[in-house]
C-alpha positions in Angstrom: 36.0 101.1 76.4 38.7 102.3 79.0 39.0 101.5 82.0 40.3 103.2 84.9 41.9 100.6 86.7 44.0 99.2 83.2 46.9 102.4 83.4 50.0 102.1 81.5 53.0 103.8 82.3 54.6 106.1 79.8 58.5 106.2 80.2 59.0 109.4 81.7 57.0 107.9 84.4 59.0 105.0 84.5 62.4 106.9 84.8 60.8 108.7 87.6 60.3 105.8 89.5 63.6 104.7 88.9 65.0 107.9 90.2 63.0 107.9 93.0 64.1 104.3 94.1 67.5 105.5 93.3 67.9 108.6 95.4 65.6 106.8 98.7 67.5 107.2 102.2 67.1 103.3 102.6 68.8 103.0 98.8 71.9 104.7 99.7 72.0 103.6 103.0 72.1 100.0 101.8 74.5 101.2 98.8 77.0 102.9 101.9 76.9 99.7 104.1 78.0 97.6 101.2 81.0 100.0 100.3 81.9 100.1 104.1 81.6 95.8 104.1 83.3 95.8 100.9 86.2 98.3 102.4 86.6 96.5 105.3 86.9 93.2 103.4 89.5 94.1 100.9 91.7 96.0 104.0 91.7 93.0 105.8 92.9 90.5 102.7 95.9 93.3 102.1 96.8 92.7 105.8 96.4 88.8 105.5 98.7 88.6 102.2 101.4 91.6 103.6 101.7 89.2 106.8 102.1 86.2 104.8 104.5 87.9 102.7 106.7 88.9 105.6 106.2 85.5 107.0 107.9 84.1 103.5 111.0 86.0 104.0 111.6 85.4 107.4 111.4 81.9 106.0 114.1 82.4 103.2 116.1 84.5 105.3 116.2 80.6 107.7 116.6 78.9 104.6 119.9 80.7 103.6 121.2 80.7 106.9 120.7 77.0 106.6 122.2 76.9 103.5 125.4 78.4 104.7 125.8 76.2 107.9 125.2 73.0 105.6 128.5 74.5 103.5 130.4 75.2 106.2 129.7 71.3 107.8 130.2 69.8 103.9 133.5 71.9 103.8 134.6 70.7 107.3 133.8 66.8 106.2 135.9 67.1 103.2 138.6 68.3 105.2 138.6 65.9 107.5 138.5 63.3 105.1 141.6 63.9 103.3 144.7 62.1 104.7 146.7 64.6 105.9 144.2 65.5 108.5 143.5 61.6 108.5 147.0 61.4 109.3 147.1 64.2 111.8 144.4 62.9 113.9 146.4 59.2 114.3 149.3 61.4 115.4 147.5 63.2 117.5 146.0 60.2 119.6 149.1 58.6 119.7 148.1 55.8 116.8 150.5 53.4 115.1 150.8 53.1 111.3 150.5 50.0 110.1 153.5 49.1 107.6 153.1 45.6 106.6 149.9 44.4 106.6 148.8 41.2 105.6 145.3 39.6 104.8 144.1 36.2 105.2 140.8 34.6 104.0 138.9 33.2 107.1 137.4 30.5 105.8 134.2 29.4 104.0 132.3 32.8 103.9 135.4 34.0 102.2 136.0 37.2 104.0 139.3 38.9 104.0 140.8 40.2 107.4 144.2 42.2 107.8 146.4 40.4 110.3 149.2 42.0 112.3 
C-alpha cells in the first residue's frame, strides 16, 4: 500500500533544493549585506586601534620630553647643592661666614643651638 501523500526525497532532489536556496536573490542579498556589515565593522576597528596607536606615541613623545626636563632640574639641584655654588650664592647676597661657632644646649628638651 502506497500512498501518495507519504513521498520521500531521493538525494539528487535534496541537492536541488539546496541549490536552489543557495542561488535565491533574497540568499545572496542577505549573504552581500552581511559582507558589507562585516566590511564596515572591521574598517572601522582598524581606524579605532590606528588612532589609538597614534594617540600612544604622542603620549611617549610627552613622556620623554618629561623625562629630559626632570634631568635637567635633578642636574640643576645637584649643582646647586654643592658648596662652591653654596658658597657663591652667600657671596653673592652679601652673607657673612661664620668662623667660630659655638653651640649650647638650651635646656631640658636638650636641643642644641649655635650661638654667635
Amino acid at each position: 500500500m502506497t500512498h501518495k501523500f507519504l513521498k520521500t526525497e531521493t538525494m539528487r532532489e535534496k541537492r536541488q533544493a539546496v541549490k536552489k536556496i543557495l542561488l535565491s536573490s533574497a540568499t545572496r542579498s542577505v549573504l552581500m549585506m552581511i559582507i558589507l556589515v562585516v566590511g564596515i565593522l572591521h574598517v572601522v576597528q582598524i581606524s579605532n586601534v590606528s588612532t589609538r596607536g597614534y594617540d600612544v606615541s604622542a603620549l611617549e613623545r610627552k613622556v620623554t620630553l618629561m623625562e629630559r626636563e626632570l634631568d635637567k632640574i635633578e642636574y640643576e639641584i645637584a649643582m646647586n647643592r654643592t658648596m662652591e655654588s653654596i658658597e657663591g650664592r652667600l657671596a653673592a647676597n652679601d652673607f657673612a661666614q661664620v668662623t667660630n661657632a659655638r653651640y649650647v644646649h638650651a635646656g631640658a628638651l636638650q636641643t642644641v643651638v649655635a650661638q654667635r
